[in-house]
N, C-alpha and C positions, 0 to 999 in steps of 0.2 A: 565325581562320576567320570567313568572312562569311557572317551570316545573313541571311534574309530577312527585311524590317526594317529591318535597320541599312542600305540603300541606297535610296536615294528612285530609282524607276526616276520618270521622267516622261512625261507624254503626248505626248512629242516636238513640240518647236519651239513656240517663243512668236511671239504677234502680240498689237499695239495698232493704235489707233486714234484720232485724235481732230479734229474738225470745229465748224466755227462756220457753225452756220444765217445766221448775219449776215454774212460775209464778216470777221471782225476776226481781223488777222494774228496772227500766235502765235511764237515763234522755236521751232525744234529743240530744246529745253534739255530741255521738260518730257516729251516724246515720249524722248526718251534715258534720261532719270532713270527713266521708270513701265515701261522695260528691264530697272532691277536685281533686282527680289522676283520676277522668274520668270529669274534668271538659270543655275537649274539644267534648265532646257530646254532650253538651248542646250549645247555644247558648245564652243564657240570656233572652228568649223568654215567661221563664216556669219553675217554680223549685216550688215543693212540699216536704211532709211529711206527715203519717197518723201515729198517737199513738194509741195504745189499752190500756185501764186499768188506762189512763191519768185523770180521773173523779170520785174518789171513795167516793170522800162525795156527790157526785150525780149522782150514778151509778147506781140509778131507774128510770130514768127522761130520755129523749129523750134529747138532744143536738143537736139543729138546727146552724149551722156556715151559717152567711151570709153576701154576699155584695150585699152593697147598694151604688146608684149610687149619690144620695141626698136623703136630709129629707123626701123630700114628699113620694121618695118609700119607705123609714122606717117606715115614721107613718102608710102607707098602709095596711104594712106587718103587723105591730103593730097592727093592728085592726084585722085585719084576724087569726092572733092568736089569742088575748084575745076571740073572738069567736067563736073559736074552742077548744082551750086547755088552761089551769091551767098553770099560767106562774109563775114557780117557782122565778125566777132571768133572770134578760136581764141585759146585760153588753156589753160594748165593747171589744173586743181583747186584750190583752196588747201589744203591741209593742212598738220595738224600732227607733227610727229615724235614716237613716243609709244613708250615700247617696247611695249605691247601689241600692236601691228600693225608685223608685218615683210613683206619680200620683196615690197614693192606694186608693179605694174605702172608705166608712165608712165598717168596719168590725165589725160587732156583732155578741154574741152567747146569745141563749134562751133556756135554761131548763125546758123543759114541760114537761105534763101529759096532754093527753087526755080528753075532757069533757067525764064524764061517760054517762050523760044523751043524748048526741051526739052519741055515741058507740051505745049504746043501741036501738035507732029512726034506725042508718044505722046498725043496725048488723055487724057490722065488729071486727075485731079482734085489737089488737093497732097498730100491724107492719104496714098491710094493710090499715089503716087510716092515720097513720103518711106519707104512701108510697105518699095517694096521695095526700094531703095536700100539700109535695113537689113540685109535679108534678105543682098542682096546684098554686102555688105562683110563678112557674117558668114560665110558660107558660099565665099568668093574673096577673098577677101584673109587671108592669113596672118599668126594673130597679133596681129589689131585684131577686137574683141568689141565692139559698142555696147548699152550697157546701158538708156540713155534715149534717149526720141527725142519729145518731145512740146514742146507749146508751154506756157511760162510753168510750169513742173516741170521734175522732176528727180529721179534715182533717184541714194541714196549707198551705196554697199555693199562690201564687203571678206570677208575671213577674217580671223575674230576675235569677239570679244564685242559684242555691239548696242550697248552701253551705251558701249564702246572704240571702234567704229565712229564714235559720233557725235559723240565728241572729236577724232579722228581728222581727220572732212571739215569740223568746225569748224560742226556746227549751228546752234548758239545764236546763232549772226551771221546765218543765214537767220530771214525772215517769212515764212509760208503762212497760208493762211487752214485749211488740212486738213495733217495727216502720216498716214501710215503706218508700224511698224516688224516687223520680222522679227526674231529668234534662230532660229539652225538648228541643227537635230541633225540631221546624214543617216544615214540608213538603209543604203540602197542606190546611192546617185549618191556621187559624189566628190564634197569639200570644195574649193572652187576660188573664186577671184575672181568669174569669171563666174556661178556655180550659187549666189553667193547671192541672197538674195530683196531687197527684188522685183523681179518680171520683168515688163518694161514692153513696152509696142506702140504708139507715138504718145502718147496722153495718157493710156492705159489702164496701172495697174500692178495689180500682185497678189502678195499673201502669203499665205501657205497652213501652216497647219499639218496636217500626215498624210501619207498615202502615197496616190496612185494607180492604184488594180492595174488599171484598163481604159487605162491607159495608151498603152499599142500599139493597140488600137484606136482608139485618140481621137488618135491621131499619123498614123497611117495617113492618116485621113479627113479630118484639117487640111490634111497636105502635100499631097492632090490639090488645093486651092486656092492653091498658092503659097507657103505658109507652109514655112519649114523649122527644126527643133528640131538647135539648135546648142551650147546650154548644158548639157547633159550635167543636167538637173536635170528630172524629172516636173512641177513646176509649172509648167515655161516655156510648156505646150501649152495649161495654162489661158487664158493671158494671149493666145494666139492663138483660141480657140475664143471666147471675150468677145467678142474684136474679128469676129470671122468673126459671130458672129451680130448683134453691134450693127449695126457700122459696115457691112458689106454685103450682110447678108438682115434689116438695119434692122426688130430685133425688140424692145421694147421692153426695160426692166432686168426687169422682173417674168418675162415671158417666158423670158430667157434662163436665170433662177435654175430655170423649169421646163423646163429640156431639161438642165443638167446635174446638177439633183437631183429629178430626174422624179418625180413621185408613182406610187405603188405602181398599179400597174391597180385593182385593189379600192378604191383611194381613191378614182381618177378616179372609179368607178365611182356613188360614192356623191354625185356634184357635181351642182350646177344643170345642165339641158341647153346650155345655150349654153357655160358655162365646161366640162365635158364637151368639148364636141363641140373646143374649143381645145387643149386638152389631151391630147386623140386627136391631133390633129393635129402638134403640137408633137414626142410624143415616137415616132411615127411616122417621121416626116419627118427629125427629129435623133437619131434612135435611135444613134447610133454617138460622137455627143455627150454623151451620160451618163456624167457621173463614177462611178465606183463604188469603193469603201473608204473608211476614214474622213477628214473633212476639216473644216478650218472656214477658209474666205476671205473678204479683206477685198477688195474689187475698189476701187481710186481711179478717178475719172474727172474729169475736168474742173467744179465746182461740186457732185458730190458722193461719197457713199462707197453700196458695199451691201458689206454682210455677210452670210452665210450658210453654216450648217452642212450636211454630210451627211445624207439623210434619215433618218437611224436618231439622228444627234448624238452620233457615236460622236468625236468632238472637242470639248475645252469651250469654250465663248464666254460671255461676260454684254458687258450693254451699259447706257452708265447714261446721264444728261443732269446737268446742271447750267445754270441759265441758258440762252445761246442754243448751249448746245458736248453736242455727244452723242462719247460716248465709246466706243471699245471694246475689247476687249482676253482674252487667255485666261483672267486671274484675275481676280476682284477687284480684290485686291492692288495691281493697275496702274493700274486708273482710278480708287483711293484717292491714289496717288503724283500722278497729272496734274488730282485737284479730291476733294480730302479731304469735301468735305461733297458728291459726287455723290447723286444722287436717283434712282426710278424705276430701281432696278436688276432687271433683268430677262436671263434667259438664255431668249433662241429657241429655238424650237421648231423641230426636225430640219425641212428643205427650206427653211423660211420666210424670205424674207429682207426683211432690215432695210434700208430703203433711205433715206437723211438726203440732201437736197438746200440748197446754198446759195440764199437769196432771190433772185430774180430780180435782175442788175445789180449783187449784193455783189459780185463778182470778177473 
């Protein structure tokens, strides 16, 4: 018989962390390794990884990562690109054959540029074309899921162990100046290719540990802007609401940490007038943006990372430094495994987010 005790329930789903304020490349090896001491988080269901800076002899081009179910949704896809954008190189992934990851889709990546002459007819900007181009191959065409889409990154992710994940897409041969890693435990969403983390939007990714119960309303209020949730996974919406408030109600990272882990009214209540009167504002206006249940996310972006817990911190996080490299991660444990003598170890405070930018020109 089993008792309480003898099963380690866990806080569902492991995330790392880790970035170089100076731009100096890293490979995958040590992001995959500081995977295994929280490897009862996951269940085998889900494991990821996103590099930054991993693409520098084609860190003009847009990086589309996708899976495909069979040829015919490849050739699909295949067509829908060449008629929309400049397809520098189409390749498949490289991986490894491991028995720990079975049943894998075709995985390819495509490096493109925009038609000009397209840009031009829709007036759009490249981000906003590329965004919805995504959108659009996700939700019409059958069977082709793109998991990245940003420039000079890349999201690697499967069903499986994190740590078997990054054998798998062959990490340790990638350089980034930043990673990200995920273990999933689902709850309530299927274990699937596409539903593991992380979930990315151009250069934006995100890994989440927890559940979010305002879920449907934070879906609702995305997909009036175009956005549509395709991945069968609660986090995906994050990763659309980041970019909806970054990229086009251009709110700054501090900003956007307070719309989706809004301070209590009686906190506001207790602020400078000016920060007050922003703060009103903010969770007003994005009231429908507020995360609620527990979480702790790592957001990637382009030169740097933020992290940030639920405002109660009902998810664990610590975060440490060493030299020019800040780390983060669910345990300890993890940013012992990626710099044994880390320093300054510190776990955030519920809302607060930890935001690590690379020096201007590192990357």
């Amino acid at each position: 018989m089993v008792r309480e005790g003898d099963v380690r329930i866990p806080s569902g789903c492991a995330i790392a962390a880790v970035i170089s304020r100076e731009g100096k490349l890293m490979t995958g090896e040590k992001i995959t390794e500081a995977m295994k001491p929280m490897h009862e988080r996951s269940n085998g269901l889900g494991g990821g990884f996103a590099g930054y800076g991993i693409y520098p002899e084609y860190k003009d081009f847009y990086a589309l990562h996708v899976f495909f179910d069979d040829k015919t949704s490849r050739n699909n896809c295949e067509q829908f690109l060449k008629d929309h954008f400049e397809i520098v190189k189409a390749e498949i992934i490289p991986t490894r054959t491991i028995p720990a990851i079975t049943n894998e889709p075709l995985i390819y990546r495509f490096f493109l540029n925009p038609l000009k002459s397209v840009l031009a007819s829709l007036q759009l900007d490249e981000n906003e074309y590329v965004a919805r181009a995504v959108m659009r191959i996700n939700t019409s065409i059958t069977g082709a899921y793109v998991f990245s889409s940003g420039k000079n990154m890349g999201a690697f992710k499967a069903v499986g162990y994190p740590e078997d994940v990054g054998v798998f897409y062959k990490l340790d041969q990638y350089e980034g100046y930043s990673w990200t890693a995920h273990g999933r435990y689902p709850t309530n969403t299927p274990g699937w290719w596409g539903g593991a983390h992380p979930f990315t939007l151009l250069d934006y990714s995100v890994v989440h540990n927890g559940e979010i119960s305002s879920y449907d309303a934070n879906r609702r209020f995305i997909e009036m802007f175009g956005y549509k949730c395709t991945l069968q996974t609660d986090t995906e919406v994050i990763t659309y609401i980041m970019d909806y408030l970054i990229r086009k109600q251009k709110l700054t990272l501090k900003e956007a940490a307070s719309v989706i882990a809004a301070p209590f009214w009686s906190t506001i209540e207790n602020k400078p007038e000016d920060e007050k009167r922003i703060l009103k504002y903010l969770r007003t206006v994005y009231s429908s943006l507020l995360i609620t249940g527990p979480f702790s996310i790592v957001f990637g972006f382009t030169g740097g990372l933020m992290a940030i817990n639920d405002r109660l911190k009902l998810r664990s996080m610590v975060t440490g430094e060493k030299d020019d490299k800040v780390f983060i991660a669910s345990e300890e444990a993890a940013i012992r495994i990626m710099e044994p003598y880390a320093e300054n170890i510190c776990y955030p405070a519920g809302g607060e987010p930890v935001i690590v930018r690379v020096k201007d020109g590192a990357y």
